[in-house]
N, C-alpha and C positions, 0 to 999 in steps of 0.2 A: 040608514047611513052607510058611507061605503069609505073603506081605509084609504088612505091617500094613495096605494099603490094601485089600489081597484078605480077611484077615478083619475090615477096618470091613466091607464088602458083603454078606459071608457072615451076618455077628453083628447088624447094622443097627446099631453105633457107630462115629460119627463119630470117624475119624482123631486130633482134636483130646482127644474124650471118652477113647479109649485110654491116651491119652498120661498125659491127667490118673488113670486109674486106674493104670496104671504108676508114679505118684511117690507114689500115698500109699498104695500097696502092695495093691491089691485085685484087679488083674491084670495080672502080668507077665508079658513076651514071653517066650517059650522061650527067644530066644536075640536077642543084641545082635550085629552085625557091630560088631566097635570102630575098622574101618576106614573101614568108610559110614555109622557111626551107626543104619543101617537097621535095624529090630525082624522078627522073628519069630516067629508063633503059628505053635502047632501045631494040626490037624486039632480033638483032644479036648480044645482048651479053647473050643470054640465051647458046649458045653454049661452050661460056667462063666460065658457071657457070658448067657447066656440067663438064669440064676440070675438073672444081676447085674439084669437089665431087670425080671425077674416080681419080684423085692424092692420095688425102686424103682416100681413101679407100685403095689404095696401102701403107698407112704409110706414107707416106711425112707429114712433116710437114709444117703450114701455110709458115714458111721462105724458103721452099725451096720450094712451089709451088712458090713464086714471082719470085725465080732466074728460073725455069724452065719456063714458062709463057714468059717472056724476051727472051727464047731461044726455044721456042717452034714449030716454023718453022726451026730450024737449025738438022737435024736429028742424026747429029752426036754429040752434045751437049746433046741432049735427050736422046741418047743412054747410052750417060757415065752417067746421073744421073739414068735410069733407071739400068747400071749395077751395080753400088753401093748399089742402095735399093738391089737387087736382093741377094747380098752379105750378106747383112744385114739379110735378111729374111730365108737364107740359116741357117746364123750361127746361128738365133733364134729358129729354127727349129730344128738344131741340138740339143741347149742347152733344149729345150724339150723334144726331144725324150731320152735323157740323163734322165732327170728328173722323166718322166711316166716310163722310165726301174728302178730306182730306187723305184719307187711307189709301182711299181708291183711287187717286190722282198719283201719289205717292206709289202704286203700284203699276197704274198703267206707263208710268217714266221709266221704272226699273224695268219693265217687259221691255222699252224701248230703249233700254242701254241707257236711259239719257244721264248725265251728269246730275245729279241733284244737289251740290254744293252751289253757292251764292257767289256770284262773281258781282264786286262792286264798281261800279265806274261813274265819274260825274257827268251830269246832265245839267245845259243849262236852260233853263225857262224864260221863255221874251216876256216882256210885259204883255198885258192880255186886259181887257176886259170880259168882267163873267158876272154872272149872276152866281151869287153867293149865300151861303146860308150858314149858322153857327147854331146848334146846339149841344149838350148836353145826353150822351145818352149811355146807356146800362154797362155794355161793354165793346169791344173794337169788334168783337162778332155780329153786333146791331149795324152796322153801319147801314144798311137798307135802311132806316128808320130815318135817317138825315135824308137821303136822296129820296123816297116816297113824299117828307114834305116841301122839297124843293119840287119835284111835281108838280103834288098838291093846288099849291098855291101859285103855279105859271102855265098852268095845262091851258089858258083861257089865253092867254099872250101869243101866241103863234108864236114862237124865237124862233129866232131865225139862227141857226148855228156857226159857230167860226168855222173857217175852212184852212186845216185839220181843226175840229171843235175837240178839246182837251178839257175831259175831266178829273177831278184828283180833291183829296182828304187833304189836308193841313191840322194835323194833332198839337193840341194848344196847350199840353202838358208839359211841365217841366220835368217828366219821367215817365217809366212806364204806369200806366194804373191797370190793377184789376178789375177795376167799375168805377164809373161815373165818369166815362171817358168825355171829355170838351175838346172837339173837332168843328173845323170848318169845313164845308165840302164849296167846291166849284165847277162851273161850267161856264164854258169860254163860247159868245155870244156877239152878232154882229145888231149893231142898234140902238134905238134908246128905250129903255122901260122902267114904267113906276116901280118902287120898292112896292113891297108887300109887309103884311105883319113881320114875316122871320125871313123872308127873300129879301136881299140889297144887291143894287146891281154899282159894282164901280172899276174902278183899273189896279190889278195888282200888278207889283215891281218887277221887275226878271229877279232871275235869283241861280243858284246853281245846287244843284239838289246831286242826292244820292243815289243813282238808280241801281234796283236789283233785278236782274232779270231773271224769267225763271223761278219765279216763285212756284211753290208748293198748293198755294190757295188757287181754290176756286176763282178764276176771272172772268167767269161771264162772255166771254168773248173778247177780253180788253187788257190793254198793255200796262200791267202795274209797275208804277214806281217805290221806292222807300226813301226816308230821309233822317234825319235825325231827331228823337222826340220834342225837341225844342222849335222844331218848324217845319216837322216831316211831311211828306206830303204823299200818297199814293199816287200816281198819274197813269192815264188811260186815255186811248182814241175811242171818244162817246161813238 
């Protein structure tokens, strides 16, 4: 048996950390002296401790190594919490790479002197016919996700583009959201073609919208607009 000071040494958790997985049940001492209060591990749960670190290095947190641990010989319950994290890690990774492509835009404007404040002025939009699409998606960082299925589902149509062909978002919230953003996307098109499942083709209004030049976001190559969330729009030369 070895004193709880000899397996912090052995395990490389600190005395303090033991203690604390001892009261919310993730690893308890073999044996309690109830005389000296003193703990005791045993040899083969230094294996168990090692668990606990290579979890916790992956991100888990203390509550869901206790539920993994519990299921820890079952390989298919492991799988599914290991494929969860793995989701998790994906989508924080993206929200990073997201963030350093802004840094570095943000940095090559300051090497270039340039203004980075927002200069607003109105723009107004003719009527247009476009092929259109409305979904539903995660957050205004997805917006690929709308335009891949407007793709999708015209790559076989040959369109034929307006000339300037102008695409742009129409955000169809009444405020800002942090997820589950409901946007329209468009693309301005000369012709006639059938709807699709999520593709509708028809003539939207002019309208006079908000332009910010100069954004800070990645544009692909394309001239973004802003609008107000009530019917904002992003606008770009496709």
């Amino acid at each position: 048996m070895l004193k709880i000071g000899e397996f912090s040494k052995l395990s490389r958790v600190s005395v303090r950390m033991l203690r604390h997985y001892d009261e919310i049940g993730l690893l308890k001492p073999a044996e309690i002296d109830h005389f000296t209060d003193y703990r005791y591990y045993r040899e083969d749960q230094l294996p168990i401790a090692g668990r606990i670190a290579a979890l916790k290095d992956m991100g888990f947190s203390l509550a869901d190594i206790v539920r993994i641990l519990e299921v820890y010989d079952d390989r298919e319950k492991l799988e599914q919490f290991f494929s969860v994290r793995q989701e998790e890690l994906e989508a924080l990774s993206k929200d990073t790479a997201y963030k350093l492509t802004l840094l570095d835009a943000a940095r090559k404007r300051l090497r270039k002197e340039e203004d980075m404040s927002y200069n607003v002025t109105l723009k107004t939009i003719p009527e247009r016919y476009a092929a259109t699409i409305r979904m539903t998606i995660p957050r205004y960082e997805d917006e690929g996700m709308i335009w891949g299925k407007l793709a999708e589902e015209t790559c076989r149509m040959n369109l034929v583009e307006d000339d300037p062909c102008l695409c742009a978002v129409t955000y169809l919230d009444g405020e800002y959201k942090e997820e589950n953003v409901e946007m329209m996307a468009w693309k301005t098109v000369r012709g006639s073609y059938p709807d699709t499942e999520h593709v509708k083709f028809r003539t939207l209004p002019d309208g006079r919208k908000l332009h910010l030049p100069g954004q800070l976001y990645p544009d692909h190559g394309c001239l973004h607009c802003g609008d107000r969330m009530d019917g904002s729009k992003r606008l770009r030369a496709c």
